[in-house]
KELOVO-312597 format. One record per atom (N, C-alpha, C): residue number from 0; x, y, z; residue in three letters. Coordinates in nm, 3 decimals. Each point is the difference from the previous one (the first is absolute). Layout:
(NUM; (X; Y; Z); Ala)
...
This chain:
(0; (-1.452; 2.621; -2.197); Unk)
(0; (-0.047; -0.071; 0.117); Unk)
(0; (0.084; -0.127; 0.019); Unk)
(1; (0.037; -0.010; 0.144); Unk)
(1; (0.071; -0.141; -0.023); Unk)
(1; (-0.089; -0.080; 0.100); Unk)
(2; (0.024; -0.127; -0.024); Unk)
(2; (-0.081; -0.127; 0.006); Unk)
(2; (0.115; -0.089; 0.111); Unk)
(3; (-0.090; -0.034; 0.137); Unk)
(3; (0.014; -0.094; 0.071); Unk)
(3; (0.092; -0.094; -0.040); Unk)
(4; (0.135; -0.043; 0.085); Unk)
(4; (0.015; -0.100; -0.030); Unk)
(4; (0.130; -0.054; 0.143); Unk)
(5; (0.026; -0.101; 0.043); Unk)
(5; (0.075; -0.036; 0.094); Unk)
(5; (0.142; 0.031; 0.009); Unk)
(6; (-0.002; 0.018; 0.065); Unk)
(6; (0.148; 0.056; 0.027); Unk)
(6; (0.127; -0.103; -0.024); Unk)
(7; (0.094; 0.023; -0.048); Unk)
(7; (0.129; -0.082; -0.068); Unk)
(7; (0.002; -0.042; 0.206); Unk)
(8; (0.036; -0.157; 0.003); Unk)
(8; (0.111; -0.040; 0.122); Unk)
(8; (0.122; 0.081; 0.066); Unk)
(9; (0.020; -0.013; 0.105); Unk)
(9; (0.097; 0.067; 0.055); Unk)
(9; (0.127; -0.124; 0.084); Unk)
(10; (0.048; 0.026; -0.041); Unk)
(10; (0.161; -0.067; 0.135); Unk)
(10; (-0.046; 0.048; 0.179); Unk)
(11; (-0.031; -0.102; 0.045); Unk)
(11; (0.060; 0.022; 0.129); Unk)
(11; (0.142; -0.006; 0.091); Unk)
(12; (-0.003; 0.137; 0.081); Unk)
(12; (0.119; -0.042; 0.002); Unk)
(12; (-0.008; 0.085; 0.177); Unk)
(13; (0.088; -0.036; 0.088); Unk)
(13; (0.024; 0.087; 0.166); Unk)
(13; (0.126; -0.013; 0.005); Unk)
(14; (-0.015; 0.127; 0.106); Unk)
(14; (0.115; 0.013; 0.063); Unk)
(14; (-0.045; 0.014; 0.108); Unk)
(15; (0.134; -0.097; 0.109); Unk)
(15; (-0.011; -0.080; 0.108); Unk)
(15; (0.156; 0.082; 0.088); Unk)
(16; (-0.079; 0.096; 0.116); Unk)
(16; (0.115; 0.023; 0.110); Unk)
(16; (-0.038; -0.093; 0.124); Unk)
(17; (0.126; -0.037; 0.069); Unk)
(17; (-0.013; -0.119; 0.087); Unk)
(17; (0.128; -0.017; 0.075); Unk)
(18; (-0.020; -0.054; 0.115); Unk)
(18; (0.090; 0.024; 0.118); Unk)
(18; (0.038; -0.129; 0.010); Unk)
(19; (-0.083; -0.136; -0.057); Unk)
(19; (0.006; -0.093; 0.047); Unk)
(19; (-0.010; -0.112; -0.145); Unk)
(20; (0.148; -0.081; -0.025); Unk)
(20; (0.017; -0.030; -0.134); Unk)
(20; (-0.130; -0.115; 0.001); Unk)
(21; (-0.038; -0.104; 0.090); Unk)
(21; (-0.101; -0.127; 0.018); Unk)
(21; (-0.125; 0.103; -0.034); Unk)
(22; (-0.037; 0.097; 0.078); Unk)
(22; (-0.167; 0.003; -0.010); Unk)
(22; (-0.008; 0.089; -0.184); Unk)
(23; (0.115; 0.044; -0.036); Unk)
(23; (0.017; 0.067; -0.130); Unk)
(23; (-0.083; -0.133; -0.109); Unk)
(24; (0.079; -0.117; 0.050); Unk)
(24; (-0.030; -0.071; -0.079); Unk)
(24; (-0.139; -0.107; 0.002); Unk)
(25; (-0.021; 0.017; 0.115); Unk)
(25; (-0.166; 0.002; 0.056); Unk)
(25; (-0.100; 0.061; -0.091); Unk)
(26; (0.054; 0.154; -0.006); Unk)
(26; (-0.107; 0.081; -0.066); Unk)
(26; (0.045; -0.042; -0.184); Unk)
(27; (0.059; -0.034; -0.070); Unk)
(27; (0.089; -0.014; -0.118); Unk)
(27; (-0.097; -0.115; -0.051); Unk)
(28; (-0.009; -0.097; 0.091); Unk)
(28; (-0.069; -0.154; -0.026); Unk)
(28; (-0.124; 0.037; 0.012); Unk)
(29; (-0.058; 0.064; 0.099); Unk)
(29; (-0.139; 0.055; -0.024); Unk)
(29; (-0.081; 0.060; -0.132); Unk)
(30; (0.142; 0.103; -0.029); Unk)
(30; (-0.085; 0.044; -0.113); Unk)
(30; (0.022; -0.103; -0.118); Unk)
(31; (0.075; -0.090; 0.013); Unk)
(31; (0.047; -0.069; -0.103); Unk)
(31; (-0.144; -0.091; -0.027); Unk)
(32; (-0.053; -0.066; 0.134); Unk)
(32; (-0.106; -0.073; -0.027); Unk)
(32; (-0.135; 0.107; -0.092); Unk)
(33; (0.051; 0.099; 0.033); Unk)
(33; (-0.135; 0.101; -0.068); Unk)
(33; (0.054; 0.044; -0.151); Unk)
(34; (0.094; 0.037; -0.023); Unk)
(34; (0.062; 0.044; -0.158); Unk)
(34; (0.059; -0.149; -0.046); Unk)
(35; (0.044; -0.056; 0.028); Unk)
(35; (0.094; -0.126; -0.081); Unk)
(35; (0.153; 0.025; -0.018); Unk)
(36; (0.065; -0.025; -0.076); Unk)
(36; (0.123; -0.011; 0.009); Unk)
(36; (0.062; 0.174; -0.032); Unk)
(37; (0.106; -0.007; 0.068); Unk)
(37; (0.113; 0.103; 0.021); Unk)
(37; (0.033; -0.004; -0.126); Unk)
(38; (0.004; 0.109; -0.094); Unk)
(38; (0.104; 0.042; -0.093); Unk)
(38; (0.153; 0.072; 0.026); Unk)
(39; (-0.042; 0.069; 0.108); Unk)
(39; (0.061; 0.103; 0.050); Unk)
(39; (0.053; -0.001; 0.153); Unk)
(40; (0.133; -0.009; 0.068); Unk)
(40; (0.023; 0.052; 0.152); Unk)
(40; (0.129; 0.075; -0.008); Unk)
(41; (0.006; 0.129; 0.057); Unk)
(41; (0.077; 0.054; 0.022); Unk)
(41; (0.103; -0.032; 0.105); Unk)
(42; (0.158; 0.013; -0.038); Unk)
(42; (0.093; 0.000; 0.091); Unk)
(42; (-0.075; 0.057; 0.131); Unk)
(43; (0.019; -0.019; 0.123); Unk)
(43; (-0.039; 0.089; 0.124); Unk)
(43; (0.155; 0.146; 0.010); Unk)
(44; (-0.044; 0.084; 0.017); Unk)
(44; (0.035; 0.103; 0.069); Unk)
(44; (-0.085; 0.071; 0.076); Unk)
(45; (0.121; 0.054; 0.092); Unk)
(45; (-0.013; 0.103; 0.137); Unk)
(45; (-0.074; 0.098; 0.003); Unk)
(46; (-0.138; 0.002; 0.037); Unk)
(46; (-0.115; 0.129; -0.079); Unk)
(46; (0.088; 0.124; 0.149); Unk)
(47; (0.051; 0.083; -0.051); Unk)
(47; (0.020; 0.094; 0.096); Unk)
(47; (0.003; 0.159; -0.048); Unk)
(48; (-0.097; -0.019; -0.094); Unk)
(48; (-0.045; 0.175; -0.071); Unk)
(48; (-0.044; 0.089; 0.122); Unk)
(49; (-0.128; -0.086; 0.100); Unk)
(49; (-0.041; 0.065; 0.104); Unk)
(49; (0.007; -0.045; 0.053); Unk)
(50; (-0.030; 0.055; 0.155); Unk)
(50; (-0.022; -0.088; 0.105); Unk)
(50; (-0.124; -0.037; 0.038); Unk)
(51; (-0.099; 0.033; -0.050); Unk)
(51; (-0.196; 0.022; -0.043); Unk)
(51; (0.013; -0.130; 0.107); Unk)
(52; (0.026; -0.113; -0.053); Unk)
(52; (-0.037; -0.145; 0.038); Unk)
(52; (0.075; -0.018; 0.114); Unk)
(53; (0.120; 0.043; 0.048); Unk)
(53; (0.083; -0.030; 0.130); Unk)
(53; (-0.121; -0.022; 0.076); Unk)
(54; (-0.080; 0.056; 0.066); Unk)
(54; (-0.063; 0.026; 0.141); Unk)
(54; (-0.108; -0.148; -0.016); Unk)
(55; (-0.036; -0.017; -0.139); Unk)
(55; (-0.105; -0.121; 0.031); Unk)
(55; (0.088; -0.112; -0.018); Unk)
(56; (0.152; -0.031; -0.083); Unk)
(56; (0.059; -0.121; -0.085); Unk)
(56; (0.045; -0.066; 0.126); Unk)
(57; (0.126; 0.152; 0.035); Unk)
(57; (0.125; -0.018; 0.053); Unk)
(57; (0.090; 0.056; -0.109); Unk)
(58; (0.106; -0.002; 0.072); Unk)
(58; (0.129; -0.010; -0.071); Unk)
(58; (0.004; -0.110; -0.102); Unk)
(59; (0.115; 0.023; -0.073); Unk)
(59; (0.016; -0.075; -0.124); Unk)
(59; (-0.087; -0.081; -0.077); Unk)
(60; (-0.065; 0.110; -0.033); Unk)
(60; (-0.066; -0.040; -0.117); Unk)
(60; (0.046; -0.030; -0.161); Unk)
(61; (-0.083; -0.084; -0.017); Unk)
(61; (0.080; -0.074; -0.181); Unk)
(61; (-0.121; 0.021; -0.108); Unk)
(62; (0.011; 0.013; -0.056); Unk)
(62; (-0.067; 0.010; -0.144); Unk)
(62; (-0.019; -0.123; -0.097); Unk)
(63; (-0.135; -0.034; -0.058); Unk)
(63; (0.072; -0.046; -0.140); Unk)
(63; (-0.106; 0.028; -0.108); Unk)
(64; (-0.028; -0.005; -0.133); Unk)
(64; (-0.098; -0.028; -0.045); Unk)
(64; (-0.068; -0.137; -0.098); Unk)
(65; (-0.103; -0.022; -0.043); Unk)
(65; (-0.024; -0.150; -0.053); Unk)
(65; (-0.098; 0.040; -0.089); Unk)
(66; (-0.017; -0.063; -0.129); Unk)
(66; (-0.078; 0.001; -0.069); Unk)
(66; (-0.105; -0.136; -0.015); Unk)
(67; (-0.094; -0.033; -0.051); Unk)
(67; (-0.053; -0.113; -0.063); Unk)
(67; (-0.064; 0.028; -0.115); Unk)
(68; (0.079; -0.159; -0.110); Unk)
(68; (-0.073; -0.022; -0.093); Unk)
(68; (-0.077; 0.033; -0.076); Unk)
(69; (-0.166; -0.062; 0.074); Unk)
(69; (-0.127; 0.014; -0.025); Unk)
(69; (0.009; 0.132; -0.009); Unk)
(70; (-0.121; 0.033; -0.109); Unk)
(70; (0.012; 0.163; -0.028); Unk)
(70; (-0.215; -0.012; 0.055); Unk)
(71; (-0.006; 0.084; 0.044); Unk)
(71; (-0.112; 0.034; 0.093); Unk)
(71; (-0.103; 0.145; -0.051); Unk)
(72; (-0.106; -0.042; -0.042); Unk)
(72; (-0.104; 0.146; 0.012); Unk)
(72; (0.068; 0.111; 0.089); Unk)
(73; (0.018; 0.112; -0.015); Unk)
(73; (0.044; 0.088; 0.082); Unk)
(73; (-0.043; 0.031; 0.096); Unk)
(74; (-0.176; -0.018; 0.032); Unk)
(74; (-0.044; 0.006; 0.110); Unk)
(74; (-0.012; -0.106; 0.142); Unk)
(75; (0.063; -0.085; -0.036); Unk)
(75; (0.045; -0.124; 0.059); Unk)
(75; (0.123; 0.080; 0.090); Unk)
(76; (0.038; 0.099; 0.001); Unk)
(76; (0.074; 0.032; 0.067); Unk)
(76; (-0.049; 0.045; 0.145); Unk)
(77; (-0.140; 0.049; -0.006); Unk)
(77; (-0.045; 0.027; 0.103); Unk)
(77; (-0.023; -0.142; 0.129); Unk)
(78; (-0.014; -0.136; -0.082); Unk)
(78; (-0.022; -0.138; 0.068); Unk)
(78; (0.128; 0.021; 0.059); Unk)
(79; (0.131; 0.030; -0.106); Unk)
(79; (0.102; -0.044; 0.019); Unk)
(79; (0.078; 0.127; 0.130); Unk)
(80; (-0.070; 0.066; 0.067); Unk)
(80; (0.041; 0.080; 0.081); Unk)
(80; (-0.068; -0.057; 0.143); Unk)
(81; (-0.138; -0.004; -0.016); Unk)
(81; (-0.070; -0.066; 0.105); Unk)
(81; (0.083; -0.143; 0.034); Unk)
(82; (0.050; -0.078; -0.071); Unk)
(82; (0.056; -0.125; 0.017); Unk)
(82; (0.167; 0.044; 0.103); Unk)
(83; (0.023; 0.130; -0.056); Unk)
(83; (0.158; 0.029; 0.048); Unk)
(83; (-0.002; 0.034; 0.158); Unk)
(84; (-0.154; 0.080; -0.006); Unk)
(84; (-0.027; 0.048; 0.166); Unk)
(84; (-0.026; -0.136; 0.064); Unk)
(85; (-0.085; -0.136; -0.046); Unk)
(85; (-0.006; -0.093; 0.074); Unk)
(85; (0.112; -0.047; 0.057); Unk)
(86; (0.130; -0.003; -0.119); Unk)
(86; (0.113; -0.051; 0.010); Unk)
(86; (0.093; 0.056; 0.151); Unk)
(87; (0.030; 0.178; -0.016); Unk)
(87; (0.001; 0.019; 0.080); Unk)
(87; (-0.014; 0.010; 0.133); Unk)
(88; (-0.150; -0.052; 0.064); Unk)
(88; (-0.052; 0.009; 0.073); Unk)
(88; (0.042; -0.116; 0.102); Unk)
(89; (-0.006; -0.149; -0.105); Unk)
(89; (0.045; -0.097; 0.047); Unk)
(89; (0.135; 0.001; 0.039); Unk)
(90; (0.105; 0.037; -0.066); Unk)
(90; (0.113; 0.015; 0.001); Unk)
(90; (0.021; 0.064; 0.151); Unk)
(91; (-0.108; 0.095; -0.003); Unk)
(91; (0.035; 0.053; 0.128); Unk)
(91; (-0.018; -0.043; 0.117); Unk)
(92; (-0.127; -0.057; 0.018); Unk)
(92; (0.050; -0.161; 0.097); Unk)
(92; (-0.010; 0.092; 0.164); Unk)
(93; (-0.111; 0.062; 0.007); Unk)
(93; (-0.019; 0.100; 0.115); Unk)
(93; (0.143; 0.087; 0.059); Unk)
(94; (0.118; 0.003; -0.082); Unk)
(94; (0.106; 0.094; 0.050); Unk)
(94; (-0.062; 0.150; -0.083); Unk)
(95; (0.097; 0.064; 0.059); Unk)
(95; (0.002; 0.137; -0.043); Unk)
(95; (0.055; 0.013; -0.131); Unk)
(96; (-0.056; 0.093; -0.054); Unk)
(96; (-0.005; 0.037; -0.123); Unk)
(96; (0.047; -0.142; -0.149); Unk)
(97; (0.056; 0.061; -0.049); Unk)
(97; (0.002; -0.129; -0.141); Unk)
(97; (0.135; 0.001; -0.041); Unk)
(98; (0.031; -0.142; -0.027); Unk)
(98; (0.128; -0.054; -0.004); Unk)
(98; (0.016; 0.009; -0.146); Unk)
(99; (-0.131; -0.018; -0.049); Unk)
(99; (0.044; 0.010; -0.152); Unk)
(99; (-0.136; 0.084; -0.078); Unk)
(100; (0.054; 0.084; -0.049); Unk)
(100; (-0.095; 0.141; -0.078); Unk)
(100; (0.007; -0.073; -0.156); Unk)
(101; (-0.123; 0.024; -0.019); Unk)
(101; (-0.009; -0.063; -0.177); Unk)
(101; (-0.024; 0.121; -0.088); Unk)
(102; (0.028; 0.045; -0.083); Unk)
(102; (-0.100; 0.087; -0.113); Unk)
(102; (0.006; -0.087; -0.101); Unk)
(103; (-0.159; -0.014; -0.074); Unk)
(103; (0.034; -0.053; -0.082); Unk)
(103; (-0.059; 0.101; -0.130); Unk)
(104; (0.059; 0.021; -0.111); Unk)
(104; (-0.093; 0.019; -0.133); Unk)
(104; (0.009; -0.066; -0.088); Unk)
(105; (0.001; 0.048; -0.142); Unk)
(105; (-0.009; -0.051; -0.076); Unk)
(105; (0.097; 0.084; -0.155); Unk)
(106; (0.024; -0.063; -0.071); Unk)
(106; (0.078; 0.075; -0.120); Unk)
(106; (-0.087; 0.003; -0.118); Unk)
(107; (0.012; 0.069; -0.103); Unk)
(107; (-0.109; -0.007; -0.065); Unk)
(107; (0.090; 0.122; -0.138); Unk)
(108; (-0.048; -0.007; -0.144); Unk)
(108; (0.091; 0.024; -0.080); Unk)
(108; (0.022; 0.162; 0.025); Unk)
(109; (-0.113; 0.077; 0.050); Unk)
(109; (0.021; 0.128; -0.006); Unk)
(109; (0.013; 0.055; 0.146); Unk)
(110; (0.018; -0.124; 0.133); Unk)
(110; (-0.006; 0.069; 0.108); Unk)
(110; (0.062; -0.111; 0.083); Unk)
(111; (0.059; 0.011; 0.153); Unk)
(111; (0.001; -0.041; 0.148); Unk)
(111; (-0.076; 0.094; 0.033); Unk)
(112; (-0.066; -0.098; 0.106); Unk)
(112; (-0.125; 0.019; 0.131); Unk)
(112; (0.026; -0.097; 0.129); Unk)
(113; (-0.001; 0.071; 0.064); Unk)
(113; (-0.010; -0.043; 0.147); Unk)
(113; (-0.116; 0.035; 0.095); Unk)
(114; (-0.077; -0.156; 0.045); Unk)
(114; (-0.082; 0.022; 0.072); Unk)
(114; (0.042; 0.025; 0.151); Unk)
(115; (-0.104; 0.082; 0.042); Unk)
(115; (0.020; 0.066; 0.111); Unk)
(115; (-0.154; 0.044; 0.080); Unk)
(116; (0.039; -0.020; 0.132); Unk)
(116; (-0.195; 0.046; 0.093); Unk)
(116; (0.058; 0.110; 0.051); Unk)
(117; (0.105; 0.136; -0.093); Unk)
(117; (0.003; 0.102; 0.040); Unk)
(117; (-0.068; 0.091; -0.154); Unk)
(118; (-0.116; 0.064; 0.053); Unk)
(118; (-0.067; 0.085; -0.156); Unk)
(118; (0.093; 0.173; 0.052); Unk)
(119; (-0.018; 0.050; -0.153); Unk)
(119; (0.026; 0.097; -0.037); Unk)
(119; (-0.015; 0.041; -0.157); Unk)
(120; (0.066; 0.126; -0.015); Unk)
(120; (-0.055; 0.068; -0.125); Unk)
(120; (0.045; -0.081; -0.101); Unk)
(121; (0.128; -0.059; -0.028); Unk)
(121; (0.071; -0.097; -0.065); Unk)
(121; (-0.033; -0.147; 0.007); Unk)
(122; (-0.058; -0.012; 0.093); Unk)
(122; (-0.070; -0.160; 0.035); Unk)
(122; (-0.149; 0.010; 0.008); Unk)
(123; (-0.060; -0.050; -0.145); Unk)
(123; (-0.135; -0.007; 0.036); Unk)
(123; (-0.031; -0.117; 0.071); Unk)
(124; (-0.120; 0.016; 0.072); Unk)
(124; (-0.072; -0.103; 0.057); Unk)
(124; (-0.085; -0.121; -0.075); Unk)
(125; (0.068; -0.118; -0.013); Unk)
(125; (-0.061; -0.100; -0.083); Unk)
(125; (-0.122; -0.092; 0.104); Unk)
(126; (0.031; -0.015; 0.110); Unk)
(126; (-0.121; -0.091; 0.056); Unk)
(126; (0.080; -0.085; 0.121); Unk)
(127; (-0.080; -0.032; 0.117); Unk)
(127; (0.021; -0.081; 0.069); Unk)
(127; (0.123; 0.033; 0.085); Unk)
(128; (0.031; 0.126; 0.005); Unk)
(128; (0.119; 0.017; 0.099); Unk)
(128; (0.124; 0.073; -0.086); Unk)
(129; (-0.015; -0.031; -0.110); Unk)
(129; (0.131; 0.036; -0.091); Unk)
(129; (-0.046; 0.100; -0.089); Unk)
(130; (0.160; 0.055; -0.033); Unk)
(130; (-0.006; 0.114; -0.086); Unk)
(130; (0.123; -0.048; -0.087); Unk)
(131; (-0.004; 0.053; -0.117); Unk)
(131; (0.099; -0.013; -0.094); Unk)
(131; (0.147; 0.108; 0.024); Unk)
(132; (0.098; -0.043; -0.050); Unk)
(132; (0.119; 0.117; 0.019); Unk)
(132; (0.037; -0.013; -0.118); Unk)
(133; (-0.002; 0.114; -0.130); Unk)
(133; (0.094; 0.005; -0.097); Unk)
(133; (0.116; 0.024; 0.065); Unk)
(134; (0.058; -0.071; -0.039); Unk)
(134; (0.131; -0.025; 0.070); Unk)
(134; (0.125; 0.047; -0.108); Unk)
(135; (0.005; -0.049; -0.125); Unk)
(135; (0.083; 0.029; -0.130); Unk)
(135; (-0.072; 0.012; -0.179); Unk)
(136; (-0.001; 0.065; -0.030); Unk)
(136; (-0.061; 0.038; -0.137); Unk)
(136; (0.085; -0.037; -0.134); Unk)
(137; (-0.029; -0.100; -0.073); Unk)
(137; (0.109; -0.062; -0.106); Unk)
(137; (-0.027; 0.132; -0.123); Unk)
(138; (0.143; 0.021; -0.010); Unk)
(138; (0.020; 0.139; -0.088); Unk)
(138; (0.110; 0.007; -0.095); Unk)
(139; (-0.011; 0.005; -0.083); Unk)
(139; (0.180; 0.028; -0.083); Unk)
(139; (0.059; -0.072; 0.030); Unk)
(140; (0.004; -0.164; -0.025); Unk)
(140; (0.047; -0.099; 0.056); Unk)
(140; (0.038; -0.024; 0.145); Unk)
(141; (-0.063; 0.050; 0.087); Unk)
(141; (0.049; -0.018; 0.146); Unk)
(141; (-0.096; 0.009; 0.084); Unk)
(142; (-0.032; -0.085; 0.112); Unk)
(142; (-0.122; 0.023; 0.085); Unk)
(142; (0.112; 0.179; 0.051); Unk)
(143; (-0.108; 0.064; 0.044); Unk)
(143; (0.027; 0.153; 0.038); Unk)
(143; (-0.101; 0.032; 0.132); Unk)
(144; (0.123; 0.057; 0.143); Unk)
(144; (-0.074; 0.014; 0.088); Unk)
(144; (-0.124; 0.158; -0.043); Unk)
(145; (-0.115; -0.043; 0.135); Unk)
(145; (-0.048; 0.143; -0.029); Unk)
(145; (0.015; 0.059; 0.154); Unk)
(146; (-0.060; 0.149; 0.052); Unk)
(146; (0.090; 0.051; 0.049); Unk)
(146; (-0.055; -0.044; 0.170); Unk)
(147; (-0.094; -0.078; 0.019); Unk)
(147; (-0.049; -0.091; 0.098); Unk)
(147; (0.117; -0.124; 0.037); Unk)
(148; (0.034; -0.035; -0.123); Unk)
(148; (0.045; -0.149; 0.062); Unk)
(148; (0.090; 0.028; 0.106); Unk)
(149; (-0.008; -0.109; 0.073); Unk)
(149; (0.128; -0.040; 0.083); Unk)
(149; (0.107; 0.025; -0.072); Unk)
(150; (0.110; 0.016; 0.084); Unk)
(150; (0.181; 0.029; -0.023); Unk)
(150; (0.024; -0.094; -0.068); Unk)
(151; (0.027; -0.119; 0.087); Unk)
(151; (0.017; -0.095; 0.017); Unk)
(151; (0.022; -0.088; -0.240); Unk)
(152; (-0.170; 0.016; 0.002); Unk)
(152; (-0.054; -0.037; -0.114); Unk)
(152; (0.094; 0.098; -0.105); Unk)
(153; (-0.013; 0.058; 0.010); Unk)
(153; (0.053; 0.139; -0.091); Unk)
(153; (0.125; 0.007; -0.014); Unk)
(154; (0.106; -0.106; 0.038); Unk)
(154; (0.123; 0.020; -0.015); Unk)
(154; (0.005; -0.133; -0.095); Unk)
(155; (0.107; 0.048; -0.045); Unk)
(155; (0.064; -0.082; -0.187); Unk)
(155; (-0.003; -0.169; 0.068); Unk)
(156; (0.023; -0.051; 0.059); Unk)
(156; (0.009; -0.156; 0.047); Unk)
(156; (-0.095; -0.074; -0.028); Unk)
(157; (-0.145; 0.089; 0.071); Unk)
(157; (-0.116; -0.054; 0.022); Unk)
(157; (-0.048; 0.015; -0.130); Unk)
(158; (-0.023; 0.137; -0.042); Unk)
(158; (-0.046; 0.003; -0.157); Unk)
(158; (0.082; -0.086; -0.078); Unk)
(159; (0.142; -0.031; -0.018); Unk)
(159; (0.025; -0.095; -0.044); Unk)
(159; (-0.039; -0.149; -0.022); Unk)
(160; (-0.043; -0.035; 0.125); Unk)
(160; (-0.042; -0.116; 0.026); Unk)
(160; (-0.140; -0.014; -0.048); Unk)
(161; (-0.075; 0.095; 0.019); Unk)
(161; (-0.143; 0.030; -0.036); Unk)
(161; (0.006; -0.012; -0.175); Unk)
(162; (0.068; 0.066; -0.058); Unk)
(162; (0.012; -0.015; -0.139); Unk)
(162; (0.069; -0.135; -0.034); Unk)
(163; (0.098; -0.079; 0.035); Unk)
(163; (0.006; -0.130; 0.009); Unk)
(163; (-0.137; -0.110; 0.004); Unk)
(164; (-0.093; 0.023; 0.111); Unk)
(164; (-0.090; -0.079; -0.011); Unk)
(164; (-0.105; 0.027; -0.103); Unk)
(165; (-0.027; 0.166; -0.005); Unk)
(165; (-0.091; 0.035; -0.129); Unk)
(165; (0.047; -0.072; -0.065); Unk)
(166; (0.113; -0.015; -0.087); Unk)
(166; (0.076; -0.087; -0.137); Unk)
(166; (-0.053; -0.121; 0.027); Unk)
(167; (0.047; -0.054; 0.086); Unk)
(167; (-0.086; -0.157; 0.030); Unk)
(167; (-0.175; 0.009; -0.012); Unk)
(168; (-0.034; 0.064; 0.046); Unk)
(168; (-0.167; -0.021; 0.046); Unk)
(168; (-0.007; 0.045; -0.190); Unk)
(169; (-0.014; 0.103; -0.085); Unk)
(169; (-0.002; 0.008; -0.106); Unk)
(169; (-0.014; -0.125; -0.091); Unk)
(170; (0.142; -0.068; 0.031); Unk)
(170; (0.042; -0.159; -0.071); Unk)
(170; (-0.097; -0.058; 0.035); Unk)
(171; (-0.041; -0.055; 0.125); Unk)
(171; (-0.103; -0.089; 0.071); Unk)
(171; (-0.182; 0.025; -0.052); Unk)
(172; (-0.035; 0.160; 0.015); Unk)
(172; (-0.112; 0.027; -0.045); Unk)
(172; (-0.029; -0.057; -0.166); Unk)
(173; (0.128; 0.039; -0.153); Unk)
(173; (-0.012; 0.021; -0.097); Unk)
(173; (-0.004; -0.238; -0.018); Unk)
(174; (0.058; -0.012; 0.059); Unk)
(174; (-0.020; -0.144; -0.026); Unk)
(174; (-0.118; -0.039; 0.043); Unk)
(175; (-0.073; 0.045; 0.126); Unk)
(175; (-0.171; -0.024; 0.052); Unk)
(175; (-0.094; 0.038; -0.127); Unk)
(176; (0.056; 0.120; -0.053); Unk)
(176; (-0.136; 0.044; -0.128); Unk)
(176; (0.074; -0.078; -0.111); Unk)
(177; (0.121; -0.048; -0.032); Unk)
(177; (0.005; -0.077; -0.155); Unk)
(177; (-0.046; -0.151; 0.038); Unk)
(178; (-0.015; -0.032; 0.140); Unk)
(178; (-0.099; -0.147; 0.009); Unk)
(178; (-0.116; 0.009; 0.004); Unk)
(179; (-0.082; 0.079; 0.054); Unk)
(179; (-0.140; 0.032; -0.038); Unk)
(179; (-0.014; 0.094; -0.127); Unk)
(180; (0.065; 0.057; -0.057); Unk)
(180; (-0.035; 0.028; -0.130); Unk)
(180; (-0.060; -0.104; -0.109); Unk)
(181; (-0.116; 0.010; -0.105); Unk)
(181; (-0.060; -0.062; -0.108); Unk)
(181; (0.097; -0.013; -0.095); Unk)
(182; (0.009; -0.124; -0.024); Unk)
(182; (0.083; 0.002; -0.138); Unk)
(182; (-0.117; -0.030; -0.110); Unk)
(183; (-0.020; 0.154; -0.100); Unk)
(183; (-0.072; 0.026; -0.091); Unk)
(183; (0.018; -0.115; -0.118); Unk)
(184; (0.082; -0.066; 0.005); Unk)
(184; (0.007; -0.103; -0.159); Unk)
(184; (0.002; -0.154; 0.063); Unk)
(185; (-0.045; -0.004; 0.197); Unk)
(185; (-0.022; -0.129; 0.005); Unk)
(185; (-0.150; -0.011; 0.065); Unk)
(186; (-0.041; 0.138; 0.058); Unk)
(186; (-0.094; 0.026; 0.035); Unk)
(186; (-0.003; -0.048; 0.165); Unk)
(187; (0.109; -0.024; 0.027); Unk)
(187; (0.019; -0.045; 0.158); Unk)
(187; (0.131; 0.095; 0.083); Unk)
(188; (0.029; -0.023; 0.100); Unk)
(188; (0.119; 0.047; 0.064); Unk)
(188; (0.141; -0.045; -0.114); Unk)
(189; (0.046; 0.066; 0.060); Unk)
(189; (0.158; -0.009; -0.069); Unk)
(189; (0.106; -0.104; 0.090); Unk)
C-alpha cells in the first residue's frame, strides 16, 4: 500500500509565439510578476513548422521559450494557464485574434506537460478549463516524445533544450530538499 504524500515541485516554464516583439514582453513581465525571476529565455526563432497560427498571428511569426526559477506544486499549473488566457486576452486589446499565444507547463524529473483548454484521450481533465498534455516522458536519459506530441516538440533541439533545463531544475530541486532536510546530529536544518 502506498501512503499519501505531496508531490516533488515542478519548473515552470512557456513557450511564447508572437508577431509582436513589445507585447511578447508585456506577457514575459506578467508572468514574471506571478513566477519570479527568469532562469531561462530562449534565443527567438522563426516558428514556421505550420501555418496553424498564420490566419489568427499573421505572418512572421517568432518563437521563444522561458523558464522560471521558483519551482511550483505541479498543480499550480492550472492557475498558471488561467493567468496565460488573462494575459492573452489583454494583449489582445479588442483586435482580432492574438498577438501573442502562451503555452505554459511545467518540467518535472520524469515528465513535460503542457497545459491546455483542449481535452482528449492523452490530456486528462484537471479542473477549471484545463487539461494536462503529456507532452515528453523522461526515459533512458532523454525526455522521449510519445506518439501524440507535437512535431515541433519531438525534434532533437527542443528535447535538447528540454533535457538542458531538466539538468538545471534537478540541481535547483536537490539543493531545495538538502535545505529543508534535518540534520540528525544537530537536530535542526542543515
Amino acid at each position: 500500500m502506498s501512503n499519501p504524500k505531496p508531490p516533488k515541485p515542478a519548473r515552470p516554464i512557456a513557450n511564447f509565439f508572437y508577431t509582436d516583439s513589445g507585447l511578447l514582453e508585456e506577457a514575459l513581465v506578467a508572468l514574471d510578476k506571478r513566477l519570479g525571476d527568469r532562469c531561462f529565455t530562449s534565443e527567438p526563432v522563426s516558428f514556421d513548422i505550420t501555418d496553424y497560427y498564420v490566419r489568427e498571428m499573421g505572418a512572421g511569426i517568432m518563437r521563444i521559450f522561458a523558464a522560471w526559477k521558483k519551482l511550483v506544486d505541479p498543480f499550480e499549473l492550472v492557475d498558471i494557464k488561467l493567468l496565460t488566457w488573462e494575459i492573452e486576452e489583454k494583449l489582445k486589446a479588442g483586435g482580432k485574434g492574438r498577438p501573442v499565444n502562451i503555452d505554459p507547463g511545467i518540467i518535472a524529473e520524469g515528465h513535460m506537460i503542457l497545459a491546455t483548454g483542449k481535452s482528449s484521450g492523452h490530456r486528462p481533465y484537471v479542473g477549471r478549463g484545463v487539461s494536462f498534455d503529456l507532452t515528453l516522458v523522461y526515459h533512458e536519459g532523454s525526455y522521449r516524445p510519445q506518439v501524440w506530441t507535437y512535431l515541433d516538440y519531438a525534434g532533437d533541439d527542443i528535447i535538447s533544450m528540454m533535457n538542458g533545463l531538466r539538468a538545471d531544475y534537478l540541481k535547483d530541486l536537490r539543493n531545495m530538499e538538502n535545505a529543508i532536510e534535518p540534520d540528525p546530529s544537530t537536530g535542526g536544518n542543515k
